[in-house]
Backbone as CSV, one residue per row, in Angstrom:
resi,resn,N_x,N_y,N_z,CA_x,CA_y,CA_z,C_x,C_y,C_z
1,UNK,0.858,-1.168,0.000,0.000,0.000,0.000,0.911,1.241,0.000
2,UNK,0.634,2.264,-0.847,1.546,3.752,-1.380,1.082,4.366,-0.022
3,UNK,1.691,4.735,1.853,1.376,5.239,2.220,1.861,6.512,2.252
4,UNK,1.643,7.468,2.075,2.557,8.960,2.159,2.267,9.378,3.800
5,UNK,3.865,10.033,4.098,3.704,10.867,5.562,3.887,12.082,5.252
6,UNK,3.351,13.302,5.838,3.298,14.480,5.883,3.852,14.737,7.199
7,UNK,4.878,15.101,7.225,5.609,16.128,8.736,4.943,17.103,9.269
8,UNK,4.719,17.200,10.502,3.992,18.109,10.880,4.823,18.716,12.697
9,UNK,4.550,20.130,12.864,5.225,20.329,14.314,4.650,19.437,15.462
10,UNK,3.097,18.938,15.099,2.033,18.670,15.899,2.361,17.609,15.747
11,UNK,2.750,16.474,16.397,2.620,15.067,16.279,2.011,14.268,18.013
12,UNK,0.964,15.176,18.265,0.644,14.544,19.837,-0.108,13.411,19.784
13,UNK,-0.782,13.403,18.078,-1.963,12.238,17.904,-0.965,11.158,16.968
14,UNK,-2.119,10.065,16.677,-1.655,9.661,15.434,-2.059,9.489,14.404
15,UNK,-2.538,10.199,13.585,-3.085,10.344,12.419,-3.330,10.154,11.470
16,UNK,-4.234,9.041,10.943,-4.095,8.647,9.571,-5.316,8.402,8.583
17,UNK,-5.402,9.222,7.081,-6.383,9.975,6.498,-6.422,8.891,5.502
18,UNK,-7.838,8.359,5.044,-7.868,7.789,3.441,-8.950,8.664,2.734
19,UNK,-8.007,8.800,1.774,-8.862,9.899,1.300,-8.897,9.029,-0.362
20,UNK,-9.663,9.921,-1.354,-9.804,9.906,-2.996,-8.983,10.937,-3.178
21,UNK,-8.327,10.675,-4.322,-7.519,11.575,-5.392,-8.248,12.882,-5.897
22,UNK,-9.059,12.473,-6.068,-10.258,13.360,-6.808,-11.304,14.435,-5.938
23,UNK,-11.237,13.709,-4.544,-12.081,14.386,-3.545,-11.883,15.575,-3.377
24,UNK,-12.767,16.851,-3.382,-12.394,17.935,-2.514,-12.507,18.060,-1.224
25,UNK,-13.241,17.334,-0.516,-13.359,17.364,0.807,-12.440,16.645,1.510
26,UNK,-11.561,15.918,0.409,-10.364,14.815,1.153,-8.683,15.930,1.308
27,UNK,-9.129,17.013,0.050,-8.294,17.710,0.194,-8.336,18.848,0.497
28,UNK,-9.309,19.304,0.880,-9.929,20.134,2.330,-9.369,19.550,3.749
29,UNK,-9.557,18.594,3.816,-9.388,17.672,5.280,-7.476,18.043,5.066
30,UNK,-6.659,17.500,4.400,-5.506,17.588,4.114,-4.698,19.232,3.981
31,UNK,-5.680,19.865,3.830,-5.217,21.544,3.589,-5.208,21.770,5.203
32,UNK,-6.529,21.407,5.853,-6.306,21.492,7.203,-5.369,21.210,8.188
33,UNK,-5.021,19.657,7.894,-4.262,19.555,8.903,-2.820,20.086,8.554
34,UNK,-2.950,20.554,7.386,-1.402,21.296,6.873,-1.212,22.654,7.581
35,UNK,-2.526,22.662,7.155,-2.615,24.517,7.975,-2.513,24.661,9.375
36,UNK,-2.445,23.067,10.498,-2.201,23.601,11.776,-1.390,22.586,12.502
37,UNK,-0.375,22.450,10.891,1.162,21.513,11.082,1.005,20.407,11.903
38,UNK,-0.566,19.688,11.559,-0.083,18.494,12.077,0.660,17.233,11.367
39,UNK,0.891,16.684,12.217,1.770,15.347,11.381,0.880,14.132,10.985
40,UNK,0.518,13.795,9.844,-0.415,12.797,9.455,0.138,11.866,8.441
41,UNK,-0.710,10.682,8.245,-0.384,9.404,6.825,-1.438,9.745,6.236
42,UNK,-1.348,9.659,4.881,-2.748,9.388,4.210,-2.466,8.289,3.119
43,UNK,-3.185,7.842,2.695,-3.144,6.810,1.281,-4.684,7.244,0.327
44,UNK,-4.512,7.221,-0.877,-5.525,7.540,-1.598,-5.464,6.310,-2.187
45,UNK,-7.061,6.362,-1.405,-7.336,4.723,-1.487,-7.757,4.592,-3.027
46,UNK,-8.223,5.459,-3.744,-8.553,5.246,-5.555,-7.322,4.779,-6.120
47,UNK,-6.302,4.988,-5.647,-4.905,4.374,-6.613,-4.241,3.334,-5.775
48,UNK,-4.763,2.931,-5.230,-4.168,1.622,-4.214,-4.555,0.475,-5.535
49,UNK,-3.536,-0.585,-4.955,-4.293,-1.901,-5.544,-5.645,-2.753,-5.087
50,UNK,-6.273,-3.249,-5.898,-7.680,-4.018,-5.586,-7.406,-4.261,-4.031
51,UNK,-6.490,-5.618,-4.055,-5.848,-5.979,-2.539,-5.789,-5.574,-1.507
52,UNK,-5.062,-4.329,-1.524,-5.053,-3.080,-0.840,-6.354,-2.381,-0.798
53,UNK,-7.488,-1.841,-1.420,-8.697,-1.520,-1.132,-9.503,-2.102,-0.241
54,UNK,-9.496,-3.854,-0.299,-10.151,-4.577,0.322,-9.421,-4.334,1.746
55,UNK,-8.120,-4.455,1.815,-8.156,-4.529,3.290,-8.115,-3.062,4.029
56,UNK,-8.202,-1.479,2.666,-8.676,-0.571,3.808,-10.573,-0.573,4.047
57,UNK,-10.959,-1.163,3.510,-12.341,-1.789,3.663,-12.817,-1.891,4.973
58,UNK,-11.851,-3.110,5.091,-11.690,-3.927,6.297,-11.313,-2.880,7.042
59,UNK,-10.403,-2.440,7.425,-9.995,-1.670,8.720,-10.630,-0.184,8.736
60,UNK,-11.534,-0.019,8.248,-12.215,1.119,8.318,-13.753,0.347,8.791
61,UNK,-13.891,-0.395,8.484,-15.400,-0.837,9.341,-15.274,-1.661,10.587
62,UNK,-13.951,-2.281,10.380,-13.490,-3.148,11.387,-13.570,-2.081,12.791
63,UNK,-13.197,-0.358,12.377,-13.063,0.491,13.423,-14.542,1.136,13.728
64,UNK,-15.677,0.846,13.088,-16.627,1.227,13.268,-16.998,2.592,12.396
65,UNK,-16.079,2.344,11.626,-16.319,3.559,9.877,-17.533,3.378,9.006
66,UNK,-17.762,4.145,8.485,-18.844,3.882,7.119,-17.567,4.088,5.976
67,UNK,-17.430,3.691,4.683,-17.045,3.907,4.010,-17.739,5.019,2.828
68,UNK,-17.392,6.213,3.159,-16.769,7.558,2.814,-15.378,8.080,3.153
69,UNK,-15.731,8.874,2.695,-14.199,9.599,2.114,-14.277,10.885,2.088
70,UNK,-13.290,11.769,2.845,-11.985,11.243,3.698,-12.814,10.639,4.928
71,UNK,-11.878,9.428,5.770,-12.253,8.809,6.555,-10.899,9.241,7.721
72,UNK,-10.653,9.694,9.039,-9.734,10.070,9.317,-9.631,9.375,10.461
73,UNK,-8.713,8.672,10.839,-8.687,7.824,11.891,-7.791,8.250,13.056
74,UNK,-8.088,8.650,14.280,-7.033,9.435,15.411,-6.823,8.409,16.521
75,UNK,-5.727,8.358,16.539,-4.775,7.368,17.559,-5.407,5.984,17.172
76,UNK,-5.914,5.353,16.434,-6.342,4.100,15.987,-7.633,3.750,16.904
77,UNK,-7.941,4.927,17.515,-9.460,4.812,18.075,-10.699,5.210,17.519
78,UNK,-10.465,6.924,17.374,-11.355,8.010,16.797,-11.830,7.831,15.680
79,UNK,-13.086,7.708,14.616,-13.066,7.317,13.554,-14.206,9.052,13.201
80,UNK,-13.391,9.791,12.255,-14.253,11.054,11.387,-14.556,10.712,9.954
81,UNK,-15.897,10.807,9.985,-15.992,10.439,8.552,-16.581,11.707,7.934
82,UNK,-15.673,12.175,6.888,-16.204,13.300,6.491,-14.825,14.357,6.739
83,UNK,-15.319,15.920,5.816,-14.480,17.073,6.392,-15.050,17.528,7.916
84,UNK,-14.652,17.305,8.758,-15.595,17.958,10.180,-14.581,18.470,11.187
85,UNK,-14.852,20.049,10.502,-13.436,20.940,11.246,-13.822,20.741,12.990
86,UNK,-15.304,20.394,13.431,-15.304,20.729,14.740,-14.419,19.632,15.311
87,UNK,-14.465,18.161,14.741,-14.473,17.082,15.060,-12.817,16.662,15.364
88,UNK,-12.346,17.294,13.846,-10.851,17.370,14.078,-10.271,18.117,14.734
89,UNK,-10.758,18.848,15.376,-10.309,20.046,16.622,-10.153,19.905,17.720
90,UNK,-11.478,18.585,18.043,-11.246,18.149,19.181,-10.733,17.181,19.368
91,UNK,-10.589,16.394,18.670,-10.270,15.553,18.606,-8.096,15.329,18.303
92,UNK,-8.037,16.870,18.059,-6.530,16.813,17.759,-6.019,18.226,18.496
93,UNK,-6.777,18.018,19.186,-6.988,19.200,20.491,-6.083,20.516,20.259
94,UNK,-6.631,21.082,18.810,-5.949,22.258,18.266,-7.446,23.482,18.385
């Protein structure tokens, strides 16, 4: 799986985004956490392999996700589905 890391000053959480290539709201979600230097993974799950789709499938419902996009997962607990500035705020306690 192509995961990309983004450096960020903020690394108190752990952060990790699946987003679409194509999404604006995936790259809304991604402008954000750029804009308040946090440190995150994302993978765009549209250019993954089949293989790789199925098992972010899996670990996005496995966490109690719906599959949409961006799906943002915090400390491998928190599951945001959607752009939801309130959600990521509190949740990344910025």
């Amino acid at each position: 799986m192509n995961v990309s890391k983004v450096s960020g000053q903020n690394n108190k959480h752990k952060v990790f985004v699946y987003a679409l290539s194509t999404c604006v709201w995936c790259k809304l979600t991604k402008q954000y956490l750029n804009d308040n230097k946090i440190e995150y993974q994302f993978v765009d799950v549209d250019l993954a392999e089949e293989d790789d789709k199925q098992k972010i499938r899996e670990t996005i419902t496995n966490k109690g996700g719906s599959l949409s996009y961006p799906t943002i997962i915090v400390d491998d607990k928190k599951v945001i589905a959607g752009f939801r500035k309130d959600q990521l705020k509190e949740a990344l306690e910025i």
